[in-house]
N, C-alpha and C positions, 0 to 999 in steps of 0.2 A: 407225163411220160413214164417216170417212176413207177406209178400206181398200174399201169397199167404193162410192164414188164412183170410184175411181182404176179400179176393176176393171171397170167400165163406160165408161171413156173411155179406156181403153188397157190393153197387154199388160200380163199379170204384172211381169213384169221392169221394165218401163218404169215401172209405179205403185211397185214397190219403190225404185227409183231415184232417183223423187220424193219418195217418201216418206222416204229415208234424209237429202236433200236439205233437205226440209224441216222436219224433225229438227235437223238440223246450225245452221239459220237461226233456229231458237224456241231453241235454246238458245244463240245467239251473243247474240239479244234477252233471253233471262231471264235476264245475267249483274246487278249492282248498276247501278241507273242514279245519277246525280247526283241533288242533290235538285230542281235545278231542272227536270228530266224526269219528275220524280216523280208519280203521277196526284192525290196529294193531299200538302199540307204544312200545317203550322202555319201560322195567318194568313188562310187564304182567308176571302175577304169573303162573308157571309150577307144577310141581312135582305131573300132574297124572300119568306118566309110572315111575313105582316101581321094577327096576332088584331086590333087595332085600326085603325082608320081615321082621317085626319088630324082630322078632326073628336074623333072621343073621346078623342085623346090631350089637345085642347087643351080639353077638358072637367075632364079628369084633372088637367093642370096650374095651371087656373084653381081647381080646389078643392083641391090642394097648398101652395099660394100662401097660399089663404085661413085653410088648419088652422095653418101657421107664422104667421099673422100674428094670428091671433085666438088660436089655442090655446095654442102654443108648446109645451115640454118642462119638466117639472118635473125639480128633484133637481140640478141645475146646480152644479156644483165651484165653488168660488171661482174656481178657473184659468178655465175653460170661461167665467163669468161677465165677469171680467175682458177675456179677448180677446173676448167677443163681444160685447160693449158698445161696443171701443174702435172696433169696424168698423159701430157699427148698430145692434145687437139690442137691446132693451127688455127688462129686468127687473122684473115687474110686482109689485105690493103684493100679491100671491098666490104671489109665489114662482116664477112660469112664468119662462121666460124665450123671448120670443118674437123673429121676425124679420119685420119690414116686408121685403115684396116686393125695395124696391129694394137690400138688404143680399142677400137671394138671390142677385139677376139681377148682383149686380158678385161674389159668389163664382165663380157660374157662368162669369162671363168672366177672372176672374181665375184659375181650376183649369187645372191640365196637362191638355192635352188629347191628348196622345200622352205616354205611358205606358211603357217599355221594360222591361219585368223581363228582367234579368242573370240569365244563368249561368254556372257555373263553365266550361262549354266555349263560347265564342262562337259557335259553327255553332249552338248552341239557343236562343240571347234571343228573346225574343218582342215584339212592339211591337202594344202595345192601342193602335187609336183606329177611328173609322171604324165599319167593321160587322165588322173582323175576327176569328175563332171559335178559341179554344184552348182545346181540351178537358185535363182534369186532375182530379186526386183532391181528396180531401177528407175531411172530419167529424170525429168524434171519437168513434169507436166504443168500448166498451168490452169489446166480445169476439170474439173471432175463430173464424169458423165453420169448421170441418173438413168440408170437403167429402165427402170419406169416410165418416164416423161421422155422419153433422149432429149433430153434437154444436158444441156455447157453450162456448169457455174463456176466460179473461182475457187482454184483450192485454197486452202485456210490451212493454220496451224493443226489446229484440232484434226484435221485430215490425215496430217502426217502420222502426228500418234496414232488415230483410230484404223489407220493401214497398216501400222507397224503392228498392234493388239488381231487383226485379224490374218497377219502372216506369220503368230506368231501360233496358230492354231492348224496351219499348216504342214503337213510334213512334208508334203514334197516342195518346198519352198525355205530352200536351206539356210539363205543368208535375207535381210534386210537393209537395201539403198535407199535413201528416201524418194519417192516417188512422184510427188507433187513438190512443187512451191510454195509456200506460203504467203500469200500475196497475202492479207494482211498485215505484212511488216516490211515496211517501205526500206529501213533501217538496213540495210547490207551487215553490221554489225549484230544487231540484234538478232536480223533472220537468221543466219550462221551459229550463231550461240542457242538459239531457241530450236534451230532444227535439229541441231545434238541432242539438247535433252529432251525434246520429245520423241526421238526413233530409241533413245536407251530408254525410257519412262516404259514405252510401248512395245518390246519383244527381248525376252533373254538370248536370242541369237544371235550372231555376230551381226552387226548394222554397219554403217557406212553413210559418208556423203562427200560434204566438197565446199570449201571456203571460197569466198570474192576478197577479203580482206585480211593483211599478214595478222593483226590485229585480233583478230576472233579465233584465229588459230593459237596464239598463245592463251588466250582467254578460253577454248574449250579444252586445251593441255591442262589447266588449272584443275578447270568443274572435274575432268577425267581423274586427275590425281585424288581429289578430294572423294566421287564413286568408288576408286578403286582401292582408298584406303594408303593413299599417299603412292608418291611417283616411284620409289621401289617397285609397289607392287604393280603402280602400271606397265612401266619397263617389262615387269616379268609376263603379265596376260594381258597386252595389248586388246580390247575387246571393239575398239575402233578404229576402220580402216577410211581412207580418205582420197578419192578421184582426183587426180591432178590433169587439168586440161592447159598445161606447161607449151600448148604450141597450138598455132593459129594455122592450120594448112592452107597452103604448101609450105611448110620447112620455116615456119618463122615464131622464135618465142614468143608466148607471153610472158608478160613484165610481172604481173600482180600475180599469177599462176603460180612463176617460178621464187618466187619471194614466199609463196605460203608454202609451198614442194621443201622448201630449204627448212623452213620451220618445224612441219611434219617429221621430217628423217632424224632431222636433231633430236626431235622430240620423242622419236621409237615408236611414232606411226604406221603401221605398214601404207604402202602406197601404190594406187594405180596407176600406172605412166599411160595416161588416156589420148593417144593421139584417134578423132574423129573427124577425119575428110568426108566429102561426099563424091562419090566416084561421078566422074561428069562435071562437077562444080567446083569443089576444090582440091580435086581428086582428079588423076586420068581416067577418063572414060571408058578405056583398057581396064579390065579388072586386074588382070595381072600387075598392070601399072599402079595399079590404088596401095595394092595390097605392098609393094618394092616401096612406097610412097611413105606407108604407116607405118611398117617398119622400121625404116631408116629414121623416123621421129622420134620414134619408141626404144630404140637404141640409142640413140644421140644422149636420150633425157637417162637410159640405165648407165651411158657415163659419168655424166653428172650426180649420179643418184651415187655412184657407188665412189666418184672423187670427194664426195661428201661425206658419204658414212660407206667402209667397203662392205660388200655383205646386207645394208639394212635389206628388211623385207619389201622387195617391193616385184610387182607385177606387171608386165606388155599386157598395157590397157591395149591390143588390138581390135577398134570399133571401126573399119570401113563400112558406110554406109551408103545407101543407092538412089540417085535421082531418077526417076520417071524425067528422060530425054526431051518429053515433048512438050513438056511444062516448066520442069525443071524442080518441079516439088519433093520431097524428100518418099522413096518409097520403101516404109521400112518393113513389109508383112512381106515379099516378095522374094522370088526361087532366087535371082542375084542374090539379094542378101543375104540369105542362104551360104551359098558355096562362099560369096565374099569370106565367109564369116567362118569357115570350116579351112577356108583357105588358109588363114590368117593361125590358126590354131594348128594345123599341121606345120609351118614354118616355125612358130616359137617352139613348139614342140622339138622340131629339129636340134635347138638347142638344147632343150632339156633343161628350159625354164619358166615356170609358170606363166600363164596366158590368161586376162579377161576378153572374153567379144561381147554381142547383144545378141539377142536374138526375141522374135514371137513380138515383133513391135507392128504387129498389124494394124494394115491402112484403113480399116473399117473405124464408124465412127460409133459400132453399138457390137456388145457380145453376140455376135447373127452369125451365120454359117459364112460368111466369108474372114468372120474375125477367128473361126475354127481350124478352117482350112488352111489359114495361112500362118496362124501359131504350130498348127499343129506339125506343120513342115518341117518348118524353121528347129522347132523345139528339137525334133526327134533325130534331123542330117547335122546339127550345129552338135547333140549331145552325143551324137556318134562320131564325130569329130575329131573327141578327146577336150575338149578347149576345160581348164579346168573352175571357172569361173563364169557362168551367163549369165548376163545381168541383162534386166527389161522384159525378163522371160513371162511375167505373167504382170495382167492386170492392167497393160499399157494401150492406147486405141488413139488412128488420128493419127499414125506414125511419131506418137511421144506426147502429143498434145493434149489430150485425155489420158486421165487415170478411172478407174471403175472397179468401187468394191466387190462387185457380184463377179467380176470377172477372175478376182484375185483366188476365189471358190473352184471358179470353173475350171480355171489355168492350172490350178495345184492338181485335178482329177488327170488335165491334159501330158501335165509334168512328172507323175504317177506313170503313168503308158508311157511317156516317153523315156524315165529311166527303164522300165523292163526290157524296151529293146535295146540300149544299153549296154544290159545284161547279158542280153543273149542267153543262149542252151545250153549247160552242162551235158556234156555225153562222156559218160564214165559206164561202169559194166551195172549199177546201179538203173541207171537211168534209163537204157538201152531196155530194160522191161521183158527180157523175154522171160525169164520164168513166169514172171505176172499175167502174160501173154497166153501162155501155156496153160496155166490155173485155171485162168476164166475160159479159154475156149474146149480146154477138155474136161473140167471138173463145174464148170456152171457158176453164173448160171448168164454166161453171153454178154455179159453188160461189164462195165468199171464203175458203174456207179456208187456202189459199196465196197470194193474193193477195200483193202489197208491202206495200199499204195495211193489212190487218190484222195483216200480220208490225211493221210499223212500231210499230204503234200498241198493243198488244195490253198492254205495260206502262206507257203513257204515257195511256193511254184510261183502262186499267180497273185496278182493283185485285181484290187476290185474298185471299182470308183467310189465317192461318194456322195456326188450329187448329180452326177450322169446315169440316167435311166437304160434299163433291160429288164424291164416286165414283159411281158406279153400284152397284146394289143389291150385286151381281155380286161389282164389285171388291174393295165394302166387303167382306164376309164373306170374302173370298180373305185378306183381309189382317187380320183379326183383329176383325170386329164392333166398331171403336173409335169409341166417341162426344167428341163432340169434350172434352168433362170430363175425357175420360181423358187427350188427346192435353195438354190444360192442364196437368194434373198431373203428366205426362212434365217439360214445358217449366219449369215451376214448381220441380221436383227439379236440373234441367241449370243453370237461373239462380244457387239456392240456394247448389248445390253448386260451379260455377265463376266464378262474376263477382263481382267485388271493387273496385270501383272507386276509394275511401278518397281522393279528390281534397285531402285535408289533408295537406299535406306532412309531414314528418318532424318538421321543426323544430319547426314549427306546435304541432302534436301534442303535442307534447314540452311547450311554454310551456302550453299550453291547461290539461294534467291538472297540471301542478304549483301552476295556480291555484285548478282549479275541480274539483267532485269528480265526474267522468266516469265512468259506470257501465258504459259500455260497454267491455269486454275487449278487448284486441290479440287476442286466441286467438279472438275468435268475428268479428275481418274480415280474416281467410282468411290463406295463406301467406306473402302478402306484404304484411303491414301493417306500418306503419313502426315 
């Protein structure tokens, strides 16, 4: 198309000229920009798609109010019981333990409201508050799908790391949740300790996961202190954050949950207050009702959090999730899930405190056009949102049950597009183009293909995938009929086979395995592992 404008506005030689010209100018602009020119980064602020309206949020939060103060939570720890008495909360001759309104509304004002999750490289901390969007992994899959074969295997240790080593080569995949299981460590103790240090072994970005035993939690505070060069310096760059699933819905603790939640906060953990219903199951089938539901959990436990430490960092894990009615199986790739989930993020947001949800946890059991479709939804209405935290966002298949390297490729392209609308349009007197406008159609030569304006802008406007195809029909088959699966799989082989990040020093390393029993091998993180 080029070639053939130039060829009508001037001699051969002269459009070659131009051509070689402006050649030379698109590749001076596609060298590495800064991040501050970048068309998209961690952080950009969301919350123009509005599923609710001011009115039904303060619908929503007037029967939030009403479920803590009337219903409350059963099953309540002695600890739980104790701090939440000492700020307020009513232990009723039924066993509930409930919270009058005004114990909420001084949590609420008492909780951090700007949030920083650390990581091992400072260029990638992220700061929750506001409406700002950081896409990241998640779940806790227990097989890992072969894109090749679609065949289900067990995930493994080595998994976890070798997912952490290839999100850690992603930029639109800001944070790192472990993803998989490790079902080769039977040990609740040991999985917990071995899944820390291999998601910190395997990406300098902020990571995360989640304990079953109080036990493992002061045992990864230790290995943590010892990475970060003693507990001062943990305190000060927290670079791991921790899922507390502190409640069994509808409305009742857990015991083991909230005994590691207690440990965490003492310990200067940041923490996700993960209440996860299933709307229909153990959720009202009313989505409005899910979302009053998850809430009021999610609240209950930020009293708690903050009659323990006032202020610590912690987060409205808000994950309503969606049954398929007719079966009853979980449907996580689906428009419900969706708004559930946008829902949930325009409420915390009403407070003006940070919010995790999921999203892009599609029901497909293979990266196919319905695993696209349905990420791709979810990804783009949940980051318009505002929610400042998605986790599950890429890589996840089977509605959680599958994890899939190539996907974690594909997803980072999808999550890419999905922060750009995001972004939305700057319209300033810059942007609005009318002198540009004017140049080309009165001064020539018709086109913007050469312009300055779109040489300028071309990396700072727009982003471009990088394993999702746009050739021309043409091109493609010149160059080998490759769909982008394939090109992931290339990518996913190059990551595997050369990046090794191991940001655990030597010494570290060294104290960590002589305390604790580290499954992960020196020989399987790469040439140069300490």
């Amino acid at each position: 198309m080029t070639e053939a404008i130039s060829n009508t506005t001037a001699p051969a030689e002269s459009g070659r000229r131009r051509g070689a010209g402006r050649k030379a100018r698109i590749a001076e602009r596609m060298s590495a920009l800064t991040d501050e020119l970048k068309p998209v980064k961690p952080g950009i602020s969301g919350g123009k798609y509005r599923v609710l309206s001011d009115n039904q949020i303060a619908q929503i939060n007037e029967a939030i109010l009403e479920v803590l103060e009337t219903i409350g939570l059963a099953n309540a720890t002695p600890s739980v019981i104790e701090h939440c008495t000492r700020v307020g909360a009513q232990l009723g001759d039924d066993g509930r333990l409930r919270f009058p309104r005004n114990v909420v509304e001084n949590a609420k004002q008492t909780a951090c409201r700007k949030v920083t999750l650390f990581a091992r490289n400072p260029d990638q901390d992220l700061v929750l508050e506001g409406t700002r969007v950081h896409f990241g992994t998640g779940g806790a899959a227990v097989h890992i799908v072969d894109a090749r074969t679609g065949e289900y295997r067990d995930s493994l240790l080595r998994d976890v790391y070798d997912m952490a080593r290839v999100v850690d080569c992603c930029e639109h995949i800001h944070f790192y949740f472990r993803t998989v299981v490790a079902r080769d460590i039977p040990d609740m103790f040991e999985l917990d300790v071995n899944t820390h240090y291999a998601i910190i072994q395997g990406t300098t970005k902020h990571v995360g996961g989640s304990f079953s035993v109080p036990e493992a939690v002061h045992a990864t505070l230790d290995m943590l202190h010892e990475i970060a060069g003693g507990e001062e310096a943990w305190r000060e760059r927290p670079f791991v954050s921790t899922n507390s699933c502190f409640v069994v819905p509808p409305l009742t603790f857990a015991e083991d949950a909230c005994n590691c939640l207690e440990i965490a906060v003492k310990g200067g953990m940041p923490v996700n207050l993960l209440s996860a219903g299933q709307a229909g199951a153990t959720g009202p089938a009313a989505l409005a009702g899910t979302v009053v539901q998850e809430m009021a959990e999610c609240l209950a436990a930020l009293v708690y959090v903050n009659s323990i430490k006032p202020g610590a960092p912690a987060v409205l894990g808000m994950w309503p999730f969606v049954s398929d009615l007719r079966t009853g199986a979980m449907s996580g790739g689906s428009g419900e899930q969706a708004v559930l989930m946008c829902a949930s993020a325009q409420v915390a947001n009403s407070y003006g405190l940070p919010v995790s949800v999921a999203g892009a946890m599609t029901d497909s059991k293979m990266p196919d056009i319905q695993s696209g479709f349905e990420k791709g939804c979810n990804q783009t209405l949940i980051g318009n949102s505002g929610a400042n935290m998605i986790y599950e966002s890429a890589g996840m298949h089977a509605s959680l049950l599958g994890a899939c390297y190539e996907s974690l490729i594909l997803d980072n392209d999808s999550l890419g597009a999905a922060m750009r609308t995001v972004r939305g349009i700057e319209v300033d007197s810059n942007s609005l183009s009318v002198d540009v406008i004017a140049d080309v159609t009165m001064n020539g030569p018709n086109h913007y293909l050469g312009s300055e304006q779109t040489l300028r802008l071309m990396q700072t406007e727009y982003i471009y995938p990088e394993v999702c195809d746009r050739l021309s029909p043409k091109e493609w088959k010149e160059q080998g009929q490759q769909l982008a699966l394939d090109r992931a799989q290339a990518k996913v082989e190059n990551i595997l086979a050369d990046h090794f990040p191991n940001p655990i020093s030597a010494a570290a390393d060294h104290s960590i395995r002589a305390k604790l029993p580290i499954k992960l091998a020196k020989s399987e993180m790469g040439p140069n592992a300490n």
